[in-house]
N, C-alpha and C positions, 0 to 999 in steps of 0.2 A: 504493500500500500504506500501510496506517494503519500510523503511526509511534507507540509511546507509552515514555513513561520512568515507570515507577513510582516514589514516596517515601513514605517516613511522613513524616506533618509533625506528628504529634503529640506522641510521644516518641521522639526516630529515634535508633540507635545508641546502645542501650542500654549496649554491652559495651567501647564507649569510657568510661565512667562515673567511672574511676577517678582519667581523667588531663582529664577535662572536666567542666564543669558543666550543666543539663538547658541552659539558653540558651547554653553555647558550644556544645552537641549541635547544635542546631537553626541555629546558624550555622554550623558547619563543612561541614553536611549541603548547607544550600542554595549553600556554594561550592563543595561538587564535585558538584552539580548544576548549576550556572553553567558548569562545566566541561564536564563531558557535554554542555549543549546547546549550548555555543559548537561542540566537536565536529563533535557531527553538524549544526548547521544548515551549517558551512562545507563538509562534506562535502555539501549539496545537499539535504539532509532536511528538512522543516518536523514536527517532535517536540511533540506532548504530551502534558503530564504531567497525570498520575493521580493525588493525594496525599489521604491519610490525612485531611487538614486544611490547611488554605490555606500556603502558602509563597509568597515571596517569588523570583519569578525573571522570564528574559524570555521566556515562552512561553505561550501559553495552558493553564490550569489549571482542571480537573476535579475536586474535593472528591469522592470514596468511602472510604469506610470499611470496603468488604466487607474480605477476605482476596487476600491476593494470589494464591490458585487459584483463589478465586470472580470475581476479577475478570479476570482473563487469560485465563480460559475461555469466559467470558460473549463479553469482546470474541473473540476466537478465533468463537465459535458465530455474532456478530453479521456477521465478516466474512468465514464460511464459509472460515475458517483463511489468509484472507492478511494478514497480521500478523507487526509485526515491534517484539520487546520490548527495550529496554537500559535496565540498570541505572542506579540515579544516583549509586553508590558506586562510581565507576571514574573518579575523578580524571585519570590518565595518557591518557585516549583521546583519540586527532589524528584526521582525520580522512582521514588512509593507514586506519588500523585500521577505522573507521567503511569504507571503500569497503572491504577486504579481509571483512568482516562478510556484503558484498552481495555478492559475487563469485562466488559459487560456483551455480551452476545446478542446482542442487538442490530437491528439495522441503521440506528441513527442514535448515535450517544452525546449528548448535550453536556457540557461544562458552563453554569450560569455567570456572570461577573454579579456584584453586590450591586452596583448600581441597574442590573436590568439589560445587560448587554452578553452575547457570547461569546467566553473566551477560547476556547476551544470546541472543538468537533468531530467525530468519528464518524464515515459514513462510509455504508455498506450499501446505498441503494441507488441506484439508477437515474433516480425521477426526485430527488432530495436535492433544493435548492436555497442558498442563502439572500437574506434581507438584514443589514447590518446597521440599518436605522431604525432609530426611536429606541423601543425595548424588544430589542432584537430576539432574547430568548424567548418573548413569548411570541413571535412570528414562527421562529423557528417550530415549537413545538406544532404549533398552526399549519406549516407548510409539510409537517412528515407526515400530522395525520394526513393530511387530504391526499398525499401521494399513497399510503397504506403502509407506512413504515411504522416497525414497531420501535419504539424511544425507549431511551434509560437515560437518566440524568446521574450529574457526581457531584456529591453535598460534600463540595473541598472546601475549604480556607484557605490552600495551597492555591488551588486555580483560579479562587473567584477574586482573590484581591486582583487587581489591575493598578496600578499607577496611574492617573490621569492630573489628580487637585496637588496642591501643597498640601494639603492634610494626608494625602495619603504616605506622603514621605515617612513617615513617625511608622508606618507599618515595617518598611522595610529595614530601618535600626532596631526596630525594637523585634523581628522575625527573622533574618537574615544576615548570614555574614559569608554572603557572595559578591561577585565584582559591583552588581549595586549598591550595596551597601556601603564597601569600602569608598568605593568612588564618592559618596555623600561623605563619610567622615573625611575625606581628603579636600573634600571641598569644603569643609571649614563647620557643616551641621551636624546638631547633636539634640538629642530630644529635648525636650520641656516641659517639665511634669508640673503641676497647678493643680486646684480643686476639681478641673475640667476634666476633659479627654486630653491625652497626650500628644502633644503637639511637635514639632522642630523649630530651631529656631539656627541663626546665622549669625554667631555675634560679631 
């Protein structure tokens, strides 16, 4: 089964903007992609990656620019739906999470993200097509039934964090000590504990 890891490499993680610069974007991006592929190649996978624009990592790399439904569909059509998608904004992933992904004997295995989005995917079926807007996972689950695919979802903390806000940084210091991680404390953050949720901060 073709394995691939999408990324922008062009301007990736826009909505980090506040607390990074456009070249710390694009370095943070490719260390929790170093992470993702450490992942899954140790969980037994040979992964690659799809990017926007050339990046910097240890896998073979394919430059597209389409849309990330134009291009997951196309591959999906090319391998008559046996394909299998992960994120490269999922810092936290070992590779327990990486086999619990593959596990399920299903025709369509779903990885949710917390916010509503999917991070991952396993697909054994034919006629199983992605929609990566809005909340994506519950389209998702929407478009197996209607083709007759049978679903299994994976209730990870591993898979579903994604990095998108500043808030989520504090997940990956305080769960992680992979190239993401490091590259945050080398970049000068450290967490911020208060009566709140735990936060980062950049002093």
């Amino acid at each position: 089964m073709r394995l691939v890891v999408p990324v922008s490499g062009s301007d990736p993680k826009t909505r980090l903007s506040s607390v990074l610069r456009p070249d710390e974007r694009r370095e943070f991006t490719e260390a929790m992609l170093a992470d993702v592929l450490d992942a899954l190649e140790t969980a037994g996978h040979s992964p690659r990656v799809v990017a926007t624009a050339p990046v910097a990592c240890d896998a073979p790399v394919t430059v597209d620019d389409r849309g990330l439904d134009s291009l997951v569909n196309d591959l999906l059509a090319e391998t008559d739906g046996e394909l299998a998608v992960v994120m490269a904004d999922l810092p936290l992933l070992t590779a327990d999470a990486v086999a619990r992904l593959f596990a399920p004997d299903a025709d369509v295995v779903l990885a949710p993200g917390l916010g509503g989005g999917t991070n991952a995917f396993v697909s054994r079926h034919p006629d199983f097509r992605v929609d990566y807007h809005g909340a994506s996972i519950r389209d998702h689950r929407r478009v197996a039934r209607d083709v007759g695919a049978a679903v299994a979802e994976v209730d990870s903390r591993l898979l579903a964090t994604d990095v998108d806000e500043p808030g989520d940084l504090a997940e990956v210091l305080l769960h992680s000590d992979g190239a993401a991680a490091d590259w945050l404390r080398d970049a000068g953050f450290e967490l911020a504990v208060d009566e709140g949720r735990v936060t980062v901060d950049r002093p």
